[in-house]
C-alpha positions, 0 to 999 in steps of 0.5 A, spaced: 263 655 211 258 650 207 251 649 211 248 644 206 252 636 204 258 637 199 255 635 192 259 629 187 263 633 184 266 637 190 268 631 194 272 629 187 276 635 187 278 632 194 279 626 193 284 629 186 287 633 191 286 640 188 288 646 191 284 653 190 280 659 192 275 653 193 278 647 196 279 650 203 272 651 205 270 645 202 275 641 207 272 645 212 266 643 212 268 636 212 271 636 217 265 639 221 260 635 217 261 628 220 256 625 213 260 629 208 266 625 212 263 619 211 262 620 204 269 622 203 272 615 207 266 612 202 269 615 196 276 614 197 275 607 199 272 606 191 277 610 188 283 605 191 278 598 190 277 601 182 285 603 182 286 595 184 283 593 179 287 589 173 287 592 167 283 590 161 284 590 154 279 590 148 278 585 143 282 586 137 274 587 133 271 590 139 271 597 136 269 594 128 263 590 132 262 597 135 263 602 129 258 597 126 252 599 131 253 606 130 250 610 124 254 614 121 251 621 118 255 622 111 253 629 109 250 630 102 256 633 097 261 627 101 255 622 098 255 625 092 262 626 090 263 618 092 256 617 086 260 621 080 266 618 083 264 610 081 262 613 073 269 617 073 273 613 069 280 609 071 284 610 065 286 618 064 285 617 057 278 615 058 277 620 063 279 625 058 274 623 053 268 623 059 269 629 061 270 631 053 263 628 052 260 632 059 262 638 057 259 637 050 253 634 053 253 640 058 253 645 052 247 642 048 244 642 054 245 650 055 244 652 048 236 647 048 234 651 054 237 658 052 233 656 045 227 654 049 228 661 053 229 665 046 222 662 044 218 663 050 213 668 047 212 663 041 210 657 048 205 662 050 201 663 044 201 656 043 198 655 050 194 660 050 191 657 043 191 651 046 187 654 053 181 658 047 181 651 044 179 648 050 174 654 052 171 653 046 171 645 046 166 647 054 162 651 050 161 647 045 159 642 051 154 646 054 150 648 049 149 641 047 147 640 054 143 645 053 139 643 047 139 637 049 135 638 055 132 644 054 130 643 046 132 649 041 127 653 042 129 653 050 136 655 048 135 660 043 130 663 049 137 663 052 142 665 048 137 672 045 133 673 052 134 677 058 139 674 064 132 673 068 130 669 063 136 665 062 136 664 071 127 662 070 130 657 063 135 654 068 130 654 075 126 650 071 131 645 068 133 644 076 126 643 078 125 637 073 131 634 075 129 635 081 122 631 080 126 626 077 130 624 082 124 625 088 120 620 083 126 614 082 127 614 090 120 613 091 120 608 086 126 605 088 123 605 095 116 602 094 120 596 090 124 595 095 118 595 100 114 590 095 120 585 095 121 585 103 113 585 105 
């Protein structure tokens, strides 16, 4: 017996009239449960009153107006395979003759990339010449920079001194800039407290 109301879909299968393992004590509890018998009458009376209804049919262009709110997921070989098929020629001599020139094509391709394969070491002493040309290039520029700032004889001190030397030659390089920057602050500064004052 059931203690609690029938759920929807048991008083469905009443009304549908199936028979089962489970159907009787359902019925039980129907005719126990006066609320449960309400909602049976209840649900009969809509089945008959959507059974009366006339039977309606859809417009011819229903389903097109439909199908035309819906998106549609096409999966990307389909896709694919309707691209090629636009390029691919109507006339069998002419397919003949493209796929001719793909196989032909496909070839030059597989021989430039088992050539440039073959010659990977050659394309690495070109890079590698390369990256040494560049090193040597930032080099160049830092001893230029070097010279400029520090003048010959600081650079020379660099070059043959001590790791110390090199760290006090460059402290006082940053030192310098540093000033610098202090000292065109304050002049910035003081001008423009002069122009407001």
């Amino acid at each position: 017996m059931h203690d609690k109301h029938l759920r929807s879909d048991e008083i469905e299968l009443l009304l549908d009239g199936e028979e089962g393992f489970g159907v009787a004590p359902l019925r039980g509890h129907v005719h126990a449960c006066l609320p449960c018998r309400q909602a049976l009458a209840d649900a009969r009376k809509l089945m008959v009153a959507l059974d009366a209804l006339p039977d309606f049919a859809p417009s011819p262009h229903f389903a097109d107006r439909v199908m035309a709110q819906v998106q549609v997921f096409e999966p990307w070989h389909a896709a694919a395979a309707r691209t090629v098929e636009q390029f691919v020629p109507a006339g069998r001599v002419a397919r003949v003759a493209a796929g001719l020139g793909a196989a032909v094509a496909a070839g030059l391709a597989t021989a430039g990339a088992t050539w440039v394969l073959a010659r990977a070491d050659m394309a690495f002493i070109l890079t590698r010449l390369g990256a040494e040309g560049v090193r040597d290039q930032i080099a160049a520029a830092v001893t230029d920079l070097t010279s400029t700032v520090l003048g010959q004889p600081g650079l020379d001190a660099v070059r043959t001194g001590t790791p110390e030397m090199a760290a006090v030659a460059v402290g006082g390089f940053v030192a310098v800039v540093g000033m610098g920057v202090v000292g065109l602050r304050a002049l910035a500064t003081t001008s423009r407290n002069a122009r407001e004052g």
